[in-house]
C-alpha positions in Angstrom: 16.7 54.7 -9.0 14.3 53.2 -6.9 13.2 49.7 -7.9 9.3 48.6 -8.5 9.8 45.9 -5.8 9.0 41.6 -6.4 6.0 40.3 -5.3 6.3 37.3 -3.5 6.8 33.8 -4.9 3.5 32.4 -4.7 2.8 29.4 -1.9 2.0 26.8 -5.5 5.4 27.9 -7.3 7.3 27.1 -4.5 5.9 23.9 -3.2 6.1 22.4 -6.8 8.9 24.0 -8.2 10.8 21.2 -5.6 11.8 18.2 -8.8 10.8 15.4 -6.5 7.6 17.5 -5.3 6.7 18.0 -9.0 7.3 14.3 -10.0 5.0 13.3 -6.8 1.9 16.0 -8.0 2.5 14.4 -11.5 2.4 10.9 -10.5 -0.6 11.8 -7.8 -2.9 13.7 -11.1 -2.7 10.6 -13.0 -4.2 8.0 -10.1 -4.2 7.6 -6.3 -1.2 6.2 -4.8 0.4 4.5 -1.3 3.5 5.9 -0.2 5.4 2.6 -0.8 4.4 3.2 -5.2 5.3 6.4 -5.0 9.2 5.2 -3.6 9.0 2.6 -5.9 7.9 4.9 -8.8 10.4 7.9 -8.1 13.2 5.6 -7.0 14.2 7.7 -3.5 13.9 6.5 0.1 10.7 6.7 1.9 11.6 9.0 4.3 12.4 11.5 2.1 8.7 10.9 0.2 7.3 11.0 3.3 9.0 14.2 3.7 7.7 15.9 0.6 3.8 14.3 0.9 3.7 15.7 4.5 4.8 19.2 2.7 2.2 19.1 -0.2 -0.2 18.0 1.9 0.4 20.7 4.9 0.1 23.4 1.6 -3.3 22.1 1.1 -2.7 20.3 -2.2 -2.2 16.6 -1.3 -5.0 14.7 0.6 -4.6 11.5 2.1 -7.1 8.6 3.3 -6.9 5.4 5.4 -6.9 2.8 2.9 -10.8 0.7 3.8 -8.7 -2.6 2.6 -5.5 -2.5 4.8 -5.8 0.3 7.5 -1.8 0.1 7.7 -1.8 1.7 4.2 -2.8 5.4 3.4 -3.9 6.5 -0.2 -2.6 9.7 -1.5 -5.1 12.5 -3.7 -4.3 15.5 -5.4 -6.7 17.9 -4.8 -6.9 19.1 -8.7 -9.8 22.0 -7.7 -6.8 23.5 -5.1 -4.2 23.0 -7.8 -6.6 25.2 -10.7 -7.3 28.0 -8.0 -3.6 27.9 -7.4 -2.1 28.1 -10.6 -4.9 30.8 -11.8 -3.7 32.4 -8.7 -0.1 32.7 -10.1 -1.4 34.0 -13.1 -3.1 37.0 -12.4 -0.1 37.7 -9.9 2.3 37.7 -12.8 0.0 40.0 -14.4 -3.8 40.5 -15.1 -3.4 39.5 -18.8 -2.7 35.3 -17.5 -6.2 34.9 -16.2 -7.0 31.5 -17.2 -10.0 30.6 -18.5 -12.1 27.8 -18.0 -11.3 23.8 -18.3 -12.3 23.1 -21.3 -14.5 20.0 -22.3 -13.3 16.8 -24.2 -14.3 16.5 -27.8 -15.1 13.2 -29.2 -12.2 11.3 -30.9 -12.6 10.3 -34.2 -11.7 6.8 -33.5 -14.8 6.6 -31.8 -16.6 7.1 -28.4 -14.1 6.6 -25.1 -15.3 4.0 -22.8 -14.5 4.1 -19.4 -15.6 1.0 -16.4 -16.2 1.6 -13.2 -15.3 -0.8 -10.5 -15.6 -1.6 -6.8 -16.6 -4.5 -4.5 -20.6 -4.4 -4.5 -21.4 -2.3 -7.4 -23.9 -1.1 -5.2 -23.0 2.7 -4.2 -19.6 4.2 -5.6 -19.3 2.6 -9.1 -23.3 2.8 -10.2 -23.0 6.8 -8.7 -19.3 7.5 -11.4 -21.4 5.5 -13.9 -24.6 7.6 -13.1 -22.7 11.0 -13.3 -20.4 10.3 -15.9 -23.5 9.6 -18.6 -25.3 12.8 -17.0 -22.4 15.2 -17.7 -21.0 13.1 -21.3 -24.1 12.4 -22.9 -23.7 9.8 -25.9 -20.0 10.9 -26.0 -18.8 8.0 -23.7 -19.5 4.6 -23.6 -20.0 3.8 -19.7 -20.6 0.9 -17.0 -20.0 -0.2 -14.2 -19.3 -3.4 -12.2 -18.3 -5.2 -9.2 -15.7 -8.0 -8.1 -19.0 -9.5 -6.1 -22.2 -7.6 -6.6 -24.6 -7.2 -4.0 -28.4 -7.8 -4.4 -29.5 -4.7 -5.3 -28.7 -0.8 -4.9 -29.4 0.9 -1.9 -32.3 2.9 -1.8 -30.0 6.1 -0.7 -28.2 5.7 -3.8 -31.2 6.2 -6.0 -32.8 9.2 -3.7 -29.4 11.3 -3.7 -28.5 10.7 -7.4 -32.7 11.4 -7.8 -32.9 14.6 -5.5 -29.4 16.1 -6.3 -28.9 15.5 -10.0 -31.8 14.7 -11.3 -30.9 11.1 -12.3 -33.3 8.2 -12.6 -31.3 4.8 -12.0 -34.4 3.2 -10.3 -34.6 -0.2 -11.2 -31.1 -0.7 -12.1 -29.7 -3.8 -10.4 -25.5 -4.3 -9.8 -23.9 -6.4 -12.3 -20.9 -8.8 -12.1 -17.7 -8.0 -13.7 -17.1 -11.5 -15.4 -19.0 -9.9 -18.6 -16.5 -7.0 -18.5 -12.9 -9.0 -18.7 -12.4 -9.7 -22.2 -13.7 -5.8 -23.3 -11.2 -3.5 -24.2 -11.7 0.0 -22.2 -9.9 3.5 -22.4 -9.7 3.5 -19.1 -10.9 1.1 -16.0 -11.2 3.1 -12.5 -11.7 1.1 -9.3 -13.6 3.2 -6.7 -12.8 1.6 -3.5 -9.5 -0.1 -2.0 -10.4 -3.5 -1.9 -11.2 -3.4 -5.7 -8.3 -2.1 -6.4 -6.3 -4.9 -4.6 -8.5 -7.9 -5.6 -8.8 -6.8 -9.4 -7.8 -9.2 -12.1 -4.9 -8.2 -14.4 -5.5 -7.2 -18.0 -3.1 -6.0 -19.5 -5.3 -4.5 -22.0 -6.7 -1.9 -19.2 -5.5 1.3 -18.6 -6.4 1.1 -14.8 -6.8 4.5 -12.3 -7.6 4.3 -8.5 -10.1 6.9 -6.9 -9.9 6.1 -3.2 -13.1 6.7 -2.3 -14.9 6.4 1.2 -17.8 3.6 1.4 -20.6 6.1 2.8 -22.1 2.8 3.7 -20.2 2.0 6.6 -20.9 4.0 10.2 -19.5 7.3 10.5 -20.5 8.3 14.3 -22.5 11.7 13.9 -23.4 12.0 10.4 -26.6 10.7 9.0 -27.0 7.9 6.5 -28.0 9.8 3.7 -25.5 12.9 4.7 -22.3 9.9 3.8 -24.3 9.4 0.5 -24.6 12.9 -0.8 -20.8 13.5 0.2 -19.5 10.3 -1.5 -21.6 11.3 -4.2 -20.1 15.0 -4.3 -16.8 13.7 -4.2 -17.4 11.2 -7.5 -18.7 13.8 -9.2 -15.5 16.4 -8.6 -13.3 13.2 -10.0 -15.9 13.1 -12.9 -15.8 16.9 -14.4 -11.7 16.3 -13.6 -12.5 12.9 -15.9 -14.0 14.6 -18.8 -11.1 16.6 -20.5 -8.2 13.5 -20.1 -10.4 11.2 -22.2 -9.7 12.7 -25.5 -5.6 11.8 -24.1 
């Protein structure tokens, strides 16, 4: 008797069905992280993370950026968006019936409205954007700001225009703010948006802190307009913000 035949094990199965792959996707969901964490965290050699990275990343689910604080340092990112199409992927190869369906949304906790703080150097571009698109797509269901280590004088006037033009968000007017006010608030969860914030940030232990390693599309970038860096950086905070939404009920 003939046999029906196995369909191939899927590319996503078999890069994190490694343990130490799995544990470096887990660890990489939860924040952004350096090689030297990640050894620290898993307690193996850093050649052998190395290893593993370069494999999750070569499969297309690990990203990884040049830190903007210490260039000799490289921030890893899992690419959440690759890992959904992947998994729903292995679903409907199993069989049709494991479509998944959509992400669903966070529903208020009855201990009250989650707060989340933004953070980077200026509060002038990444942190007032999360804050921006966070409010836009959570409504009255979050409690949100933003802040930075040392603020700048105001906002740039690209940061208004592409949250303006591509979201339809108004912050005209609004001005960055220090984070002195912010130390002695409790949050559910502080997220620093750029490297040097998330070096130079105070301690508290009350803070359950996350890293988004996130370009500065202030700084020159030979070939692409001004306002081009803008709407990307902007793009790229709002992926990490849907990805936000349904962890803050957690």
């Amino acid at each position: 008797m003939r046999g029906t035949g196995v369909a191939a094990l899927p590319e996503f199965v078999r890069l994190v069905s490694h343990p130490l792959r799995w544990r470096l996707v887990a660890e990489l969901a939860r924040t952004d992280l350096r090689v030297r964490e990640l050894v620290a965290i898993v307690d193996e050699p850093q050649n052998l993370v190395s290893y593993h990275l370069r494999l999750l990343r070569d499969g297309g689910l690990v990203a990884s950026r040049r830190s903007s604080f210490d260039a000799r340092d490289t921030y890893y990112h899992l690419d959440l968006d690759r890992c959904a199409a992947a998994l729903a992927g292995v679903g409907v190869a199993l069989h049709p019936a494991l479509r998944m369906a959509p992400v669903p949304d966070f529903a208020t906790r009855r201990s009250g409205r989650p707060s989340v703080l933004f953070v980077c150097s200026g509060n002038s571009a990444r942190s007032p954007i999360a804050e921006a698109l966070l409010r836009h797509r959570a409504g009255s269901r979050v409690r949100v700001s933003s802040a930075g280590i040392h603020p700048k004088d105001r906002i740039p006037r690209h940061v208004v225009r592409v949250l303006l033009e591509q979201y339809g968000i108004d912050i005209d007017g609004q001005v960055p703010r220090p984070l002195d006010g912010t130390r002695d608030r409790r949050f559910d969860r502080v997220i620093t948006l750029c490297d040097k914030a998330r070096e130079s940030l105070p301690v508290a232990e009350h803070w359950h802190r996350t890293h988004w390693s996130i370009a500065d599309p202030a700084e020159s970038t030979i070939g692409r307009s001004t306002y081009s860096k803008f709407v990307s950086a902007a793009a790229e905070i709002d992926t990490r913000v849907r990805q936000l939404l349904p962890t803050l009920d957690t």
